[in-house]
C-alpha positions in Angstrom: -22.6 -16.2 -1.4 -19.2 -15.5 0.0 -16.8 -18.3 -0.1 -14.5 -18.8 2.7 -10.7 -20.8 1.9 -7.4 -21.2 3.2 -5.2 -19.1 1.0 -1.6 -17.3 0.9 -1.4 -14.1 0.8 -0.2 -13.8 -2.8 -2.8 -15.8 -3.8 -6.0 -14.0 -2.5 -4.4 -11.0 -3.9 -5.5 -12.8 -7.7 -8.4 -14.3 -6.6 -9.4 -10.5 -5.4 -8.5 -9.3 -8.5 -10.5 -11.3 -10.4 -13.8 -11.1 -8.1 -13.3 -7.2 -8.5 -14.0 -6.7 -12.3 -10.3 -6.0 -12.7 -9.8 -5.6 -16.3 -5.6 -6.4 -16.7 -3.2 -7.9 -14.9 0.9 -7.0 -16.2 3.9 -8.4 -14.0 6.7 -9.8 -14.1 7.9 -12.7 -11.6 10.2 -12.9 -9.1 10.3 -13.4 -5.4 8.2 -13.5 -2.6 5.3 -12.8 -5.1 5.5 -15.3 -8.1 2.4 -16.6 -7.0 0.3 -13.4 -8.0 0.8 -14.1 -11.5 0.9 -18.0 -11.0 -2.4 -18.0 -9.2 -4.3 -15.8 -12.7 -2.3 -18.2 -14.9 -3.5 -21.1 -13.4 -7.0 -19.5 -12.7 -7.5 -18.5 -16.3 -9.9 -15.7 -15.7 -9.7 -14.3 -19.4 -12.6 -17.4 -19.9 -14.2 -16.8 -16.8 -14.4 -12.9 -16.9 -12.4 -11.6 -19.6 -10.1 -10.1 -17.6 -6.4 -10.3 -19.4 -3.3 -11.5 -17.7 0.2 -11.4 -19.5 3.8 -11.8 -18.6 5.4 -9.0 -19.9 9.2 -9.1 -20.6 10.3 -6.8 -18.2 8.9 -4.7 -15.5 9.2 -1.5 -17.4 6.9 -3.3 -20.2 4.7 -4.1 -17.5 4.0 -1.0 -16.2 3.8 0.7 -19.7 0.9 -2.0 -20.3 -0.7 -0.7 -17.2 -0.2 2.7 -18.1 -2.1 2.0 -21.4 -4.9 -0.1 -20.0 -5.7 2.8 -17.5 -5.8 5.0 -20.2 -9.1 3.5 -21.5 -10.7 3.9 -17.8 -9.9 -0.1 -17.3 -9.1 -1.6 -13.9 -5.5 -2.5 -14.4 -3.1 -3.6 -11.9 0.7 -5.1 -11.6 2.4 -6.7 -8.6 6.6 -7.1 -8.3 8.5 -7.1 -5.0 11.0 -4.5 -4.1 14.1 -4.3 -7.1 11.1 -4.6 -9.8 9.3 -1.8 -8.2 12.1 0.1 -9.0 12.6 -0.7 -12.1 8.4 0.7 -12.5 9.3 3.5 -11.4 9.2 5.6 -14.3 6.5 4.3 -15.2 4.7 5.6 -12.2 5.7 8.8 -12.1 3.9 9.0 -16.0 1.1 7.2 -14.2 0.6 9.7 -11.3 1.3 12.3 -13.8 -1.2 11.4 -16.6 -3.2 11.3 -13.2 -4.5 7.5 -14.2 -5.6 5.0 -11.6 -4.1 2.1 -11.1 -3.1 -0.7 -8.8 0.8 -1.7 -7.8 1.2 -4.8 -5.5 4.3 -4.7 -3.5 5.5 -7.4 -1.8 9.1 -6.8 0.2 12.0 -8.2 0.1 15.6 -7.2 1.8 18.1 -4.8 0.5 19.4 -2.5 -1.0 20.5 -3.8 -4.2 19.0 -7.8 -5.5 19.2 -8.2 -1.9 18.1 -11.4 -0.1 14.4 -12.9 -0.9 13.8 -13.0 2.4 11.0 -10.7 4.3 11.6 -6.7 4.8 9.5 -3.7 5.2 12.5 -1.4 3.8 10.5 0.0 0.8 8.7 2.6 3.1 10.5 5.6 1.8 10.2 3.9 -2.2 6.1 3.7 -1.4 5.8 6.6 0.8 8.0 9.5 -0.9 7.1 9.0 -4.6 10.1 6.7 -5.0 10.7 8.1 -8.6 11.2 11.7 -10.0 8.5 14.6 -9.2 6.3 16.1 -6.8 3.9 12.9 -6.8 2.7 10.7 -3.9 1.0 7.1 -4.1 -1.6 6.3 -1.8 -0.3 3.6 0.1 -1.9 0.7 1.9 -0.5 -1.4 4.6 -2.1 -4.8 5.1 -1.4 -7.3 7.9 -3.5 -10.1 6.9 -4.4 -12.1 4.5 -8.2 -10.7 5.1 -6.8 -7.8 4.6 -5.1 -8.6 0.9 -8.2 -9.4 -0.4 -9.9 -6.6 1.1 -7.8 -4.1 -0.3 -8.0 -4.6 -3.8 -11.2 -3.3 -4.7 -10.4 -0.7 -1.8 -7.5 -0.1 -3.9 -9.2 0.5 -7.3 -12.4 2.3 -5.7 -9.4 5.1 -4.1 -7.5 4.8 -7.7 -10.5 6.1 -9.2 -11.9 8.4 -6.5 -8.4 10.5 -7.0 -7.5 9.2 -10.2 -4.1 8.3 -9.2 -1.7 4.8 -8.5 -3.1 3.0 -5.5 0.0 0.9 -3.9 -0.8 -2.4 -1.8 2.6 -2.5 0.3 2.9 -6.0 1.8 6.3 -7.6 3.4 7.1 -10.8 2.4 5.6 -12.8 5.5 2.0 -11.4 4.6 2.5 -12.5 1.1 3.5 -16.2 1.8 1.9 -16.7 4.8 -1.7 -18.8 4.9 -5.1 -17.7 6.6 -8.8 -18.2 6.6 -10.0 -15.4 4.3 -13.4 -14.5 3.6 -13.3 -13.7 -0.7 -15.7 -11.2 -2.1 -18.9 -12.4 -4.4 -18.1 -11.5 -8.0 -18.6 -8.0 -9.2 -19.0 -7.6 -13.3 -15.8 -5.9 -15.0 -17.2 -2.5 -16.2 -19.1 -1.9 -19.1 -18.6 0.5 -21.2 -21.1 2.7 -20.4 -19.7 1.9 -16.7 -16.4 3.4 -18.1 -18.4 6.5 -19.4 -20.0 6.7 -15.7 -16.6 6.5 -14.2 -13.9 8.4 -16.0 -16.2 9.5 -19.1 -14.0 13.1 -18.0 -10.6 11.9 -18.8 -10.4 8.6 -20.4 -9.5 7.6 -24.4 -12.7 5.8 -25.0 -12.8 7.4 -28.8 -13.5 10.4 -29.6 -17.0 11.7 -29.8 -18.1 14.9 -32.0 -20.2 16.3 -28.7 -16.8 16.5 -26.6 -13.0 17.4 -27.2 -10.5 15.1 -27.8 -8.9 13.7 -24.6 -5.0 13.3 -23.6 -3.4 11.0 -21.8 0.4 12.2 -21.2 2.6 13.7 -18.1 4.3 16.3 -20.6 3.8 19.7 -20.1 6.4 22.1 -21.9 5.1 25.2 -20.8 6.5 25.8 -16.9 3.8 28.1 -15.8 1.1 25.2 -16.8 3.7 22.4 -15.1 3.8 25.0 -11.7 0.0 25.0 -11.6 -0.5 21.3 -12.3 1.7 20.5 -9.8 -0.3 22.7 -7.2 -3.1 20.9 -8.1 -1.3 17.2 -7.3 -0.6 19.1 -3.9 -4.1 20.1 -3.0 -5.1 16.1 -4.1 -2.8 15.1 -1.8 -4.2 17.4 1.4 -7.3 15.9 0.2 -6.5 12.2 0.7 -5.0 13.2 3.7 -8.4 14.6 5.1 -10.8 11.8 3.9 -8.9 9.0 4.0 -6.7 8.1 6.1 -6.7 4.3 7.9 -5.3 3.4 11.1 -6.4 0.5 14.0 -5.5 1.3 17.7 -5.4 -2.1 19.8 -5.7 -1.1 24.0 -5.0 2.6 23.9 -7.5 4.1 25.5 -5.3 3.5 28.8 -2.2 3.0 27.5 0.8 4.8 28.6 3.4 3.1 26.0 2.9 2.7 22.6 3.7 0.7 19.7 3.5 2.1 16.3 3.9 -1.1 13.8 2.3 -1.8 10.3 1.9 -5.3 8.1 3.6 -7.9 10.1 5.2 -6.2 12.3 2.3 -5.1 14.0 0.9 -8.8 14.0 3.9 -9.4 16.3 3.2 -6.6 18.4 0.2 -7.4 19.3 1.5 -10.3 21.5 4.1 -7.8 22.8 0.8 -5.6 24.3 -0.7 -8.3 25.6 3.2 -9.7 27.6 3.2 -6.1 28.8 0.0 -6.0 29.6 0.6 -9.1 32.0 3.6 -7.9 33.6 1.5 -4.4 34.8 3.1 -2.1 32.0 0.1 -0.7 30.1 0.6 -1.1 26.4 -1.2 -0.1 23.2 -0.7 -0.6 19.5 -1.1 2.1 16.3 -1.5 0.6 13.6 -1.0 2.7 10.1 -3.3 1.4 7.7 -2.5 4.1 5.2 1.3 4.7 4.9 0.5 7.5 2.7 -1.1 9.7 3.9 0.0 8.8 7.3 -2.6 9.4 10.2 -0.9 11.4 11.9 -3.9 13.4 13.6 -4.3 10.2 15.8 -1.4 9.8 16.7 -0.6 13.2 17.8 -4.1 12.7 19.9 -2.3 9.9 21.8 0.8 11.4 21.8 -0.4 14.0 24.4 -1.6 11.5 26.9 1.0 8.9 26.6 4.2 8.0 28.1 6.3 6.8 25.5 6.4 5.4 21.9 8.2 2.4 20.4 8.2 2.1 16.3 8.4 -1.5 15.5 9.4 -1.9 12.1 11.9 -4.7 9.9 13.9 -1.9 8.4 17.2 0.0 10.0 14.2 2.6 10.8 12.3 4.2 7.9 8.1 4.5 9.1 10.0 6.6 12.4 10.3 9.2 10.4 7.2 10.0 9.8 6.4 8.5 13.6 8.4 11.5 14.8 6.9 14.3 12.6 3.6 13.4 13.8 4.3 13.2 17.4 5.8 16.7 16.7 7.6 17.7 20.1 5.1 16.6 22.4 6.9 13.5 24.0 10.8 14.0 24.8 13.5 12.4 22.7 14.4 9.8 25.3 10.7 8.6 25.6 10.7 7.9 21.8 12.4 4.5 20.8 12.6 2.3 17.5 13.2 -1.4 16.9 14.0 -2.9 14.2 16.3 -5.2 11.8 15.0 -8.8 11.1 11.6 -10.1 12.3 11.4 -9.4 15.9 9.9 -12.0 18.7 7.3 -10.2 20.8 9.5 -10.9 24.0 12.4 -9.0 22.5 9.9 -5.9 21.2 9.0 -5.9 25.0 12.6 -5.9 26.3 13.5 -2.9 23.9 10.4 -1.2 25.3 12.1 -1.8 28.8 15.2 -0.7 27.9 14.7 2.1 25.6 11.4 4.0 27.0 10.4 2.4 30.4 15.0 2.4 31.9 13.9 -1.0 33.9 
């Protein structure tokens, strides 16, 4: 039966994790998601389920270690916040390369640089453009709840494994520490062996057998023509992510004539903002991106030809409106598109900007 518990963000992101069947956990601490690894430590789920959890020294160990664990076809997963995801990234690009699932928790913080610990969304273009070297995208997921951290880590593994590529949970930092009722998941048994076999009996080291040729895991590929062709096959993975499975959430737009395109916690703040508008006779909406990448961009360009004017709400100097504007493509003029952003916004002050920026009140 399906517990429910008053938990941070960080920490239902573990407990998920565990109730999964997630295999290994490899991180590295530091701020706003300590409690990731702090929560399995104190959980101890190698004697509950076997699953393994280590503190690597670094972050480049740690994403080696998941690199090597989703070799084998295991569930493996690590979790940093924004200067440690860099420091993975190499390690990512092998990862999408080698074409091995996996799942990458992170959990924003300001910058550039060490930064400040406090709350950002300003790893968009890190998540959404590859962040490291190549022609590679992670599918990224947005959450902006602590529901939705727990949902989306055995979303995350089932799309890791359905494209057989890195899955990225991209939370900011007030979804991480924040608390909520959540609803956890029953348990679900780590994967067998012959669950493995099932699963990624195509691709992964599981030993070699005499009935099938050997397998290799590795991202080099000397030979250009073979590197050209690999790389249109990435492409046409991509184009099929974008097709299937893309995620958004639309809050009062089926008569709204401005619109608020937010994600994670900004979008929790905008949904007050629709609701002030909505009392003071300006009719609101909210678009929610669910998937960063791929970003649904057929929906918005739906709304985009009945609406009015956009607003992207986002705590960054302006990074989603980027890909805000290439959906919306030309069919709303420049000076009915605006963007708000910087620190955490009050919903008054999104609504003024709306004012000022789209509505010229």
């Amino acid at each position: 039966m399906a517990e429910i518990k008053l938990m941070k963000g960080n920490e239902v992101i573990a407990e998920a994790a565990i109730r999964c069947g997630c295999d290994g956990y490899f991180g590295y601490p530091i701020t706003p998601q300590s409690e990731i690894m702090e929560t399995l430590m104190a959980r101890e789920p190698w004697k509950e389920t076997g699953m393994v959890v280590l503190q690597a020294e670094s972050e480049i160990a740690a994403i080696n270690m998941v690199y090597g664990a989703a070799a084998t076809g295991k569930k493996a997963m690590t979790s940093s916040s924004s200067p440690g995801i860099s420091l993975k990234q190499e390690g990512l690009t092998y990862l999408a390369g080698a074409e091995l699932p996996c799942l990458i928790v992170d959990v924003v913080r300001g910058g550039p640089g060490l930064g400040t610990i406090q709350p950002a969304q300003s790893d968009y273009f890190q998540a959404t453009r590859g962040g490291g070297h190549g022609d590679y995208h992670l599918l990224v997921l947005a959450p902006a709840s602590v529901q939705e951290m727990n949902d989306f880590v055995a979303l995350g593994f089932e799309l890791a494994f359905k494209y057989r590529n890195p899955v990225m949970i991209l939370a900011d930092g007030v979804i991480g520490q924040m608390m909520e009722k959540v609803r956890l998941d029953e348990y679900v048994p780590r994967w067998s062996d012959a669950d493995i076999e099932r699963v990624a009996g195509e691709w992964a080291l599981t030993g070699k057998r005499k009935e099938r040729e050997r397998h290799v895991a590795t991202s080099l590929e000397l030979d250009a023509y073979k590197q050209e062709e690999f790389n249109h096959k990435l492409q046409a993975k991509y184009r099929r992510m974008e097709e299937h499975d893309t995620r958004h959430e639309e809050l009062s737009c089926d008569d709204a004539e401005y619109i608020f395109v937010a994600y994670g916690s900004s979008a929790r703040v905008c949904q007050k903002s629709v609701q002030l508008c909505r009392e003071q006779g300006i009719k609101a909406g909210l678009f929610r991106p669910i998937t960063l990448y791929p970003f649904p961009k057929r929906p918005l360009q739906a709304l985009s030809r009945r609406a009015k004017g956009f607003l992207a709400v986002e705590m960054s100097a302006g990074q989603m409106i980027e890909d805000v504007r290439l959906a919306i493509n030309g069919t709303v003029p420049a000076e009915h598109f605006g963007r708000y952003g910087g620190v955490i916004p009050t919903p008054d002050e999104i609504v003024e900007a709306l004012k000022r920026q789209i509505i010229k009140t």
